[in-house]
C-alpha positions in Angstrom: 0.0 0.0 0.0 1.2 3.4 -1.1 2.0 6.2 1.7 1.2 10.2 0.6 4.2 11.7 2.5 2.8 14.1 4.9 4.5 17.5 2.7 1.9 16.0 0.2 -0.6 16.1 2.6 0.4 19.1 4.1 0.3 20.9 0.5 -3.1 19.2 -0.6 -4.8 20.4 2.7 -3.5 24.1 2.3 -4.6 24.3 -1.6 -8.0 23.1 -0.2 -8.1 25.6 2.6 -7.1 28.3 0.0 -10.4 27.3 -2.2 -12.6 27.1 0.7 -11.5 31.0 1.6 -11.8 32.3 -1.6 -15.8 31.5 -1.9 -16.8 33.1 1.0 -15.4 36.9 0.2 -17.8 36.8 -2.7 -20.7 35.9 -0.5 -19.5 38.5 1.9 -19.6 41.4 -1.0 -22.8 40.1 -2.4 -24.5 40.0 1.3 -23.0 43.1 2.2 -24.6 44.7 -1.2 -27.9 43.0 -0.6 -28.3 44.3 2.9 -27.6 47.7 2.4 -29.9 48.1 -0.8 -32.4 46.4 1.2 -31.9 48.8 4.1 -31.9 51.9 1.7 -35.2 50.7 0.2 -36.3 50.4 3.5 -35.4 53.8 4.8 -37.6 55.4 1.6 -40.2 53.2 1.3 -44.1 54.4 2.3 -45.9 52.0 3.9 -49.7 51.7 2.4 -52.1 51.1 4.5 -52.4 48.4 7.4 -51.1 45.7 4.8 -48.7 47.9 3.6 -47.0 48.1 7.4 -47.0 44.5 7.5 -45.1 44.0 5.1 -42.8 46.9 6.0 -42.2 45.4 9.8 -41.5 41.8 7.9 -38.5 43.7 5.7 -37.4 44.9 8.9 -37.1 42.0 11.1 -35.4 40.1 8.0 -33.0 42.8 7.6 -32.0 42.5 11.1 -32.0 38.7 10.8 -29.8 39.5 7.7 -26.9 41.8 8.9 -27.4 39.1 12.5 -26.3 36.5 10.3 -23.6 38.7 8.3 -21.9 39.2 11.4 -21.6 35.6 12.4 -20.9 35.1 8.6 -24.0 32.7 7.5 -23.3 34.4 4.2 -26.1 32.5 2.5 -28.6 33.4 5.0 -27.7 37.0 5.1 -28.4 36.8 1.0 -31.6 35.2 1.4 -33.0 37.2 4.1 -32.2 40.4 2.3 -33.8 39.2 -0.7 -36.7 38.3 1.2 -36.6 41.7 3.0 -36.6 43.3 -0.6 -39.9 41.6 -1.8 -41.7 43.0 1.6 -40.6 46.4 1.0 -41.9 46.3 -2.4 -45.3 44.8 -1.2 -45.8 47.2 1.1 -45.1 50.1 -1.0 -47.6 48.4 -3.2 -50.3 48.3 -0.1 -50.5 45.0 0.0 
């Protein structure tokens, strides 16, 4: 049975670690650009009626969920809650 000597393994586990770290730095610029488009929507959108506000107080609890889980870097979480938070604040502009 053949032996990888351990500078093999030693050069095969930092070449992994090196492609594991370069995909997160584009989740983290793609969650850092959804979040703060979401929370500039959020700061100009009117709420339309009663509906409207629900939707409105939904954006806002998933934007805090979102920058929450930017900060403990759940990059994909932060991404989809924004997105989420997004839709709301275009529903409630829309009243509904």
């Amino acid at each position: 049975m053949i032996q990888p000597s351990p500078a093999a393994l030693l050069a095969l586990c930092g070449l992994l670690l090196s492609a594991c770290s370069a995909i997160p730095s584009s989740y983290r610029e793609i969650c850092k650009n959804e979040v703060n488009s979401a929370w500039q929507e959020l700061d100009i959108a009117k709420a339309e009626g009663f509906a409207g506000g629900v939707s409105y107080t939904k954006a806002l609890g998933l934007i805090t969920t979102a920058r929450t889980m930017q900060t403990v870097e759940n990059f994909d979480g932060c991404i989809k809650n924004s997105r989420k938070a997004r839709f709301y604040i275009q529903e409630s502009r829309a009243g509904r």
